[in-house]
N, C-alpha and C positions, 0 to 999 in steps of 0.2 A: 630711561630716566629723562627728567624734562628740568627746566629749572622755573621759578615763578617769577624770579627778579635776577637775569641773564647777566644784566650789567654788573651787575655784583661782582663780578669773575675780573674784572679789571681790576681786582686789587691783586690776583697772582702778578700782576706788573712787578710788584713790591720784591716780589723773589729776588731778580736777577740785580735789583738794585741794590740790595742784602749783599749777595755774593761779591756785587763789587766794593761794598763798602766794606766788605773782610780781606778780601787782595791787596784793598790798598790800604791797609792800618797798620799802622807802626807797632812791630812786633817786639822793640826793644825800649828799657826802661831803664834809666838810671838810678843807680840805688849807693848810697856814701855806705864805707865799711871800714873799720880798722885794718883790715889784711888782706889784700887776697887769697890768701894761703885759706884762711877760714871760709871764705867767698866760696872758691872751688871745692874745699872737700864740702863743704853744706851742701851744693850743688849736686857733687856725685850724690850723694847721700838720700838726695830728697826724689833724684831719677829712680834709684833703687826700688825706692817704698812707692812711687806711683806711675804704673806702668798706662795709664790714659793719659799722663802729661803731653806722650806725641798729638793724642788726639781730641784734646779739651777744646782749642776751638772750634776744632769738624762739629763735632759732637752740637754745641752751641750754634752752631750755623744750622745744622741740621734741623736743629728741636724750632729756630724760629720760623725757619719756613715753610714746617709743617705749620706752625700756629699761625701763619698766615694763612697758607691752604685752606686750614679749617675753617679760618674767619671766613674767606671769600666765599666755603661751599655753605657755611651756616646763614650769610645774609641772604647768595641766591636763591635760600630754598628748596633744594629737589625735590623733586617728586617723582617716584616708583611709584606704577600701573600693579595692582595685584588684581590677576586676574578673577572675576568672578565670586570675589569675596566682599561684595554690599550690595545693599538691596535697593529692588524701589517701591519706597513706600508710598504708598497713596493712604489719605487722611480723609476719614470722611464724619464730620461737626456736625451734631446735631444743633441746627438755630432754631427750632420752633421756639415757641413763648412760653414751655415747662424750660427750660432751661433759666430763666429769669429767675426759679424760686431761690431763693439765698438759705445760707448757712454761714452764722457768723463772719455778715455783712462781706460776704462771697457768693456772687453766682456761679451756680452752675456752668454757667458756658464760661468765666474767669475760669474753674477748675478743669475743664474740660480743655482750654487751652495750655493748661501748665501742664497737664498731663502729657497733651500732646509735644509739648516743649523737652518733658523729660526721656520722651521714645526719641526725637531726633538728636539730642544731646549723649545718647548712647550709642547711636548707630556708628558704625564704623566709615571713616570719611570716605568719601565717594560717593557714598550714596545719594542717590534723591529722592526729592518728596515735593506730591502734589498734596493737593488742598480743595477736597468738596465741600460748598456747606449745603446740609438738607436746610432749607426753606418753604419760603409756598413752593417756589421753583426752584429746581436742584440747580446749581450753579460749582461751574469750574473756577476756583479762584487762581490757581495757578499750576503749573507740568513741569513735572521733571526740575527742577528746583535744587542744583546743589552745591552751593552757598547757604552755609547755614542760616548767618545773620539776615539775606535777602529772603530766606523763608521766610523768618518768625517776624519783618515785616508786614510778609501777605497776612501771615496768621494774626497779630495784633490790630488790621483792620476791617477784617471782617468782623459783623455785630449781628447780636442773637436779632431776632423780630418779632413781633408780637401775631405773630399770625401761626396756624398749624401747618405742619413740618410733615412728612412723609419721607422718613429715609429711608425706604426702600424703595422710591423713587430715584433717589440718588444711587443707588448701590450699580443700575444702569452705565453710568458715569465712570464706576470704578471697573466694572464688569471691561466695559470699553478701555482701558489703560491696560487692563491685564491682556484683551486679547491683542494689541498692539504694542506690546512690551514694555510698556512704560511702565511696567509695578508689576511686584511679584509677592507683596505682601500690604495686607488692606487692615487698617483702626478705625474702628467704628466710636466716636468719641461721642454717648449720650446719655439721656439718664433714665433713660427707656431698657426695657427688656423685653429677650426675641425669644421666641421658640425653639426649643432643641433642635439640634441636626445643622446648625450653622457649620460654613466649612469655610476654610481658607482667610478667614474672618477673626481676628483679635480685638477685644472688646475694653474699652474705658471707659468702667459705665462711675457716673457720678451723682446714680441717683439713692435717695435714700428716703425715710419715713419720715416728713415732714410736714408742718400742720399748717393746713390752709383750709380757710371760711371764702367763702362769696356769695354775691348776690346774684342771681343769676336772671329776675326778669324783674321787672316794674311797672304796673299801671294804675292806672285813677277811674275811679266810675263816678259822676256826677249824679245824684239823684235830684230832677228838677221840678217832681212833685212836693216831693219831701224836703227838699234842700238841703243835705246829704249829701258827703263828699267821703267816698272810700277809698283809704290807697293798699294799694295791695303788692308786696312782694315776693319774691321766693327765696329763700337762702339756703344753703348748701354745705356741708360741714364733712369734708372728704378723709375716709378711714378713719374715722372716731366719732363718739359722741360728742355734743358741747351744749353749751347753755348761751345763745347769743340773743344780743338785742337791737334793733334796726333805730335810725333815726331816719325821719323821713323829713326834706327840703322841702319845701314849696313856695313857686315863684310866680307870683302872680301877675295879672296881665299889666297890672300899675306898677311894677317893679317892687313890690313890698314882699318879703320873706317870711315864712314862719318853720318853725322846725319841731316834729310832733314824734317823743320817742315810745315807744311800744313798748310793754312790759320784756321781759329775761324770759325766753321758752325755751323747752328743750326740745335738741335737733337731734336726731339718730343720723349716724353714720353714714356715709352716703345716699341718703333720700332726700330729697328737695323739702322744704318744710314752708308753707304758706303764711306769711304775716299780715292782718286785715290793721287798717286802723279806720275809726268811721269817726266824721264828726259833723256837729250841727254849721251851718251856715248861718251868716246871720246880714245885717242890713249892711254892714261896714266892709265885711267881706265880700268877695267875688270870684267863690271856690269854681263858678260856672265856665269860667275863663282862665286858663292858664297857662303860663311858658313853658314852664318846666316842673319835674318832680325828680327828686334824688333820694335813692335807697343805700344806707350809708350804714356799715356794721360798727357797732359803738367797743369803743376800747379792744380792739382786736389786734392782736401782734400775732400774728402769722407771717410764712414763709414767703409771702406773696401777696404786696398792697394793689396790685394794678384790677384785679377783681374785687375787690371790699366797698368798692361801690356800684351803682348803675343810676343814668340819666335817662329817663326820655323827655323829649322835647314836643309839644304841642303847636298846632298851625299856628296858634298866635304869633310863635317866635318869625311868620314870615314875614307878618305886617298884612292886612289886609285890605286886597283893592276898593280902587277909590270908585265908586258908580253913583252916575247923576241917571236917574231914571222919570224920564219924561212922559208922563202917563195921567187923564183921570179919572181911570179907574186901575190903580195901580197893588189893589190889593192880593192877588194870584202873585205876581210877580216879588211883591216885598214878603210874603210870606215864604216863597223857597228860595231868595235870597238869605233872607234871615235865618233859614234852616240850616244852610251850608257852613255858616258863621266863615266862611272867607270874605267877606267886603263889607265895607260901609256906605252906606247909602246915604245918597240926598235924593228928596223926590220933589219933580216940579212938575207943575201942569202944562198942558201943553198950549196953553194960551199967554203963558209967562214964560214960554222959554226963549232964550236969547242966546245964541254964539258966545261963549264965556272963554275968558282968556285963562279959566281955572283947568288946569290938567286934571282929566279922569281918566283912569288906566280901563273904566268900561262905559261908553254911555246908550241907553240901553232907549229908545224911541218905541212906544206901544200905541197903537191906533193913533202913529204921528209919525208923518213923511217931513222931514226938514228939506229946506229948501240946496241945502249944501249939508257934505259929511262933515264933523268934526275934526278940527286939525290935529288932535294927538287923540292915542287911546285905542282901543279896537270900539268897535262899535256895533249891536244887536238892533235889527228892524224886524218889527212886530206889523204883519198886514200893511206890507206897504202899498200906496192907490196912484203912485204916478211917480214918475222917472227921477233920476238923482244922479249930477254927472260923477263921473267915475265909480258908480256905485257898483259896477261887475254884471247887473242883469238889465232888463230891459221889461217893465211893465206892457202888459199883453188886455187883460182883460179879467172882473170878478167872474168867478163860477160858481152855482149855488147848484147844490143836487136835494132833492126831494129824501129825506132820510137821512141823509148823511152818505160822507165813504170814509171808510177804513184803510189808513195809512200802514203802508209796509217798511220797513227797515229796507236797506240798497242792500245789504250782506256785500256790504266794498271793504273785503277781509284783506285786500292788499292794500290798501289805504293804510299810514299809520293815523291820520288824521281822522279818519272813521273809524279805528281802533279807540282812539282816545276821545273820541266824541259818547260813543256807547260802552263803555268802561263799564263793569259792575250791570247792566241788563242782560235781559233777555233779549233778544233781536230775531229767536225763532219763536217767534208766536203768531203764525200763520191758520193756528186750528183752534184759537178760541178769542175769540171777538172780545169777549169782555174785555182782554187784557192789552187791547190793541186801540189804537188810538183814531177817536172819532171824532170827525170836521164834516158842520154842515155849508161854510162857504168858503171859499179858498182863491188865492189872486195866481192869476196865470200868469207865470212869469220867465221869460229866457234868458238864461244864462249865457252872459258873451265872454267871463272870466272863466279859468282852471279848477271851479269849483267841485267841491266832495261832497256831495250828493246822502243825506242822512237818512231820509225818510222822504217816502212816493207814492203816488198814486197814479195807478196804471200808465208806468214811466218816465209820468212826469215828477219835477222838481218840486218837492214843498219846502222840507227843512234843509237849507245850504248852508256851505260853509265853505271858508279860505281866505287869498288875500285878495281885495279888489286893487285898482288903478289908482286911486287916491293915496296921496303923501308918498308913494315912492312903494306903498304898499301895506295895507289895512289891514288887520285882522276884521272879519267879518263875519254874522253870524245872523241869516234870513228866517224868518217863519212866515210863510206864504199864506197865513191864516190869524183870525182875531181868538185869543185864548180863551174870552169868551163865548167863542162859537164852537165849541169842540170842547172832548170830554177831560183834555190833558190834564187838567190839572186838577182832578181828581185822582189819578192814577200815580201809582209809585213810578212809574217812570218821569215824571215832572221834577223833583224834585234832584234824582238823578242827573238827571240833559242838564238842568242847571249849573250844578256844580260839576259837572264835564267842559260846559261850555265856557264856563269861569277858569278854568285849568288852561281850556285852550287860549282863550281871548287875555288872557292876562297870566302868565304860566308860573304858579307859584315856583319857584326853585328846587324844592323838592317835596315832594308828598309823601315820602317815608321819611323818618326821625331816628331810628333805632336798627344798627346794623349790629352784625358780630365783623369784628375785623378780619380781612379778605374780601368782603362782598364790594360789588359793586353801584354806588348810588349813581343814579338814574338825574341829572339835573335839568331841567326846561330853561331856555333860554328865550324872554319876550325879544320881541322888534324893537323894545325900547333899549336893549341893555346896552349901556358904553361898554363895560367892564365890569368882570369878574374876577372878585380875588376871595381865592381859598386860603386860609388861614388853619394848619394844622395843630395839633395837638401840642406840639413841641414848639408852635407859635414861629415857623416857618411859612412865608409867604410866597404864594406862587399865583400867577394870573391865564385863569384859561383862555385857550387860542377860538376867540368868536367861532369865525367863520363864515359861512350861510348855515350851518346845521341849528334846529330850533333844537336839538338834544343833544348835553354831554355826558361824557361816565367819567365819575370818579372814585379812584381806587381807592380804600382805605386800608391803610396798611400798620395807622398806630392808633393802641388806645387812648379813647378821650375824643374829646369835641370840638369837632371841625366848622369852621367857622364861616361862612360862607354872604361875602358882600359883594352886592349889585348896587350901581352908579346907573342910571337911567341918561339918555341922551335931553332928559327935559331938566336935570340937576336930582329928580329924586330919588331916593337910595332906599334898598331896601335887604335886609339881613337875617338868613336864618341859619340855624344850627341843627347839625345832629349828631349824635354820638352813638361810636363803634367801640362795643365791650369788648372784653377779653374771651377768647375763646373756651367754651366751659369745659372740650373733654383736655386744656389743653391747663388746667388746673389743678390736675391729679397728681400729686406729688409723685405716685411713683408705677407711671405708667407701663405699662407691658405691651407688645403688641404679639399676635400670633400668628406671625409667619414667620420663617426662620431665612434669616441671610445667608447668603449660598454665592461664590464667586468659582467661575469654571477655569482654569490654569487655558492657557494654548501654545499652541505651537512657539510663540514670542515670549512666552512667560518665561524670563530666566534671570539670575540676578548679576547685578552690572559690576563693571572692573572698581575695586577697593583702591584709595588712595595711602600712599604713606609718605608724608611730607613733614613731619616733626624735626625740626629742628636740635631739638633735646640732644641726640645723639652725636650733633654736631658741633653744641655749646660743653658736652662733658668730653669729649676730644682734644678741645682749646683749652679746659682747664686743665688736663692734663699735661697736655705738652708745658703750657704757663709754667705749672709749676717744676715740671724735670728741669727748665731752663732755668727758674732761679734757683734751683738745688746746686746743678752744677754751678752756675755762677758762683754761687755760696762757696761750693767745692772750691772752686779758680783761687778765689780771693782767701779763704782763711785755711 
């Protein structure tokens, strides 16, 4: 036996200061009577009829300082060890994002915690209890736990997530507790359903038949003959049939809105159902450019709003680079810039051009050597004819061949830079000429910078790329040939390199728009950037750590759209968004999985010493004796 509150026991003090203050009480009493004579026979008379008179005040003495005793052992507390009579449980929370679906503005994972509340609320004290939650990643919230109230802390802040869950990833976790003693009895708290042959495994499931709609993808097709704008959805109507209708946003590249809703169709029960809406374009509109489009299910109360809609976001939203293109004959060049619809162009000749104090995020020089680089910006040289300081190479001499030669790809597959330069081609097309790129005069040129190497002829340099020596460090990007002179820009690989090379020299922030939550986006970082702030869904800000790396990853871990601002070191700013939907098999009101959970006992598996510290026994103790004592008092006096 232990006590929880020891000091307590300094009230037995009380005892012997009791006993003394009955030694020394005045045992005699004065009392006025007509006679003695009547005084003594009352007296014999009343010893007669009560034979506890010798011992009414022992008696009295006794009952108080039991009702002391009590008091001091009922504030200290005791506590008796029973051996081997509570358990330890290990809790294991499903937190995927089906847990979100409500029932009578209750979630799942709210019920899944009360439950859990009402199995530790039962256990017999002693016991402990851990805390897994399944997630993307199984995670240990807390061990061996046995304070109750310090549990249902851990347990009240953990929170469901919007991402998919694999608890029998988790089960690992518990597996581990059991073979190291920590638990001898495992809750599986979700609304999922497993496979027969579960063992050692007690189940709180809190799932049930509830009705949920979603949108499951969304795109737009542009028809630019026709002028013709299609948007096209999917929607999804889980264990029932239903009759829904789609409203579809769209935001256009001037900020102007329109909202286009599609007739009521009927949806069969878990099949995907395709929604088209088409409409004409006209002079006022500019269905050809767009930010955004939202697929939005009209009047739907279901179990679950966080899929009832879906966004995707178009390159507009990233703002498109600024390029002064110095050229006159600049027509090859503005037609596959114009193709990429990433940039805006200004075009100048090259007899009018002048060092401009206007920032261009590209300035693009075609059969025109400037005397000096531009101070901001990356910067593309088309057939340069003579030297350019810091420019990274070193003009050598023109080379003309009778025919033509056909340029090779470097296959510099360890490159990420030549990863991202030939993105989307072909780079083995070594056995068919057509399809390979022909230059009949080309500038001999040596590279003195850490250039990446795109395309060659018989080992030399044609197409480069990297940072030269100028401003602390250029984005750069060579063609050691007049596009004129050579087949490129007929070929589907022209219009490619370009918008490769626009990726790298000016690195839009991200070039996917539309994630499922979980994934990880992929963000470019330019040489201009001050600062990046991500802006989450829940409109939490956070700023990434630069660094030197030109690429970051960001994790998306809630539905909705992530906000994404760049500050440039010249003042200009530029912002784009994307959005991460809700996961679709993670929609299914009432998931099942088929594997059965299985936890193996060992050698440690055994369950732990039971507490018994209630008070109770020690508060109906004190009323009793309470009351013997004013019985007898009662007795004393009448």
């Amino acid at each position: 036996m232990s006590f929880t509150y020891p000091y307590a026991l300094l009230i037995l003090i009380a005892i012997p200061i009791l006993i003394l203050i009955y030694i020394l009480k005045n045992k005699y009493r004065e009392q006025t009577t007509s006679s003695t004579y009547l005084w003594e026979l009352s007296n014999k008379f009343l010893k007669k009829r009560n034979p506890l008179h010798r011992m009414e005040h022992l008696l009295s003495l006794i009952l108080q300082s039991l009702t002391i005793a009590a008091m001091a052992f009922a504030l200290a507390k005791p506590t008796f060890i029973q051996k081997g009579k509570a358990d330890g449980i290990a809790f294991v929370l499903d937190g995927s994002a089906s847990m979100q679906i409500e029932k009578d503005g209750t979630t799942r994972f709210d019920e899944a915690k009360a439950k859990i509340k009402e199995v530790e609320n039962k256990a017999r004290n002693g016991s402990t209890f851990s805390l897994i939650l399944a997630g993307n990643e199984p995670e240990t919230v807390c061990t061996s736990i046995s304070d109750k109230l310090q549990f249902e802390r851990f347990l009240d802040q953990v929170e469901v997530s919007d991402e998919a869950a694999d608890v029998q990833s988790s089960m690992a976790l518990a597996q581990q507790m059991f073979t190291e003693g920590k638990a001898n009895v495992c809750y599986v708290a979700s609304d999922k359903t497993f496979a027969d042959g579960s063992t050692n495994v007690q189940f709180l499931n809190v799932g049930d038949d509830a009705v949920n709609n979603a949108v499951t993808s969304v795109s737009s097709d542009y028809d630019t003959t026709n002028r013709k704008l299609t948007l096209k959805c999917s929607v999804l109507s889980y264990g029932r049939d239903a009759n829904l209708q789609v409203d579809f946003l769209v935001t256009k590249s001037d900020g102007t809105q329109q909202t286009f809703r599609t007739d009521t169709l009927p949806c069969k029960a878990d099949a995907e159902f395709d929604y088209e809406y088409t409409l004409d374009d006209d002079s006022n509109s500019t269905f050809s450019s767009l930010t955004s489009i939202e697929a939005k299910l009209v009047d739907n109360t279901d179990s679950l709003a966080l899929d009832d809609s879906r966004i995707v976001y178009e390159n507009a939203s990233t703002g498109r680079s600024k390029v002064l293109l110095v050229s006159d004959k600049p027509f090859y060049l503005q037609a596959a810039l114009k193709a990429t619809k990433l940039t805006s162009v200004r075009t100048v000749s090259a007899s009018s051009y002048t060092p401009s104090s206007t920032s261009y995020d590209i300035t693009i020089f075609d059969n025109y050597t400037p005397a000096e680089l531009p101070t901001s910006g990356a910067v593309w040289l088309f057939n340069p004819t003579t030297d350019i300081p810091d420019c990274g190479f070193r003009y050598q001499y023109p080379q003309t061949v009778d025919g033509g030669v056909y340029l090779d790809y470097a296959q510099n597959d360890n490159s990420l830079i030549y990863q991202q330069m030939t993105r989307s081609l072909n780079t083995d097309n070594t056995k068919d000429n057509t399809k390979k790129i022909l230059v009949h005069t080309y500038q001999r040129l040596l590279m003195e910078e850490s250039f990446t190497t795109i395309l060659t002829y018989s080992n030399l340099p044609v197409v480069f790329a990297g940072k030269n020596a100028a401003h602390n460090g250029q984005r750069e990007v060579v063609f050691a040939f007049d596009l004129r002179e050579s087949n490129l820009p007929l070929l589907y690989d022209f219009p490619a390199l370009v918008r490769n090379f626009i990726q790298y020299s000016d690195p839009q922030i991200v070039s996917e728009f539309s994630y499922t939550v979980g994934d990880k986006a992929q963000l470019s970082i330019s040489d201009k950037a001050q600062s990046i702030e991500i802006v989450s869904p829940d409109e939490k800000s956070d700023y990434l750590d630069l660094g030197d790396s030109e690429v970051s990853t960001l994790e998306l871990s809630e539905v909705g759209t992530y906000t994404i601002n760049v500050v440039n070191n010249d003042g200009t700013t530029k912002t784009a968004k994307i959005f991460a939907s809700f996961p679709k098999e993670e929609g299914k009101p009432t998931p099942s999985e088929d594997k059965a959970l299985v936890l193996t006992p060992g050698a440690n598996t055994k369950k732990v010493d039971g507490i018994f510290d209630s008070i109770l026994p020690w508060v109906i103790a004190l009323a009793v004796l309470f009351m013997a004592d004013w019985i007898l008092y009662a007795y004393e006096q009448y």
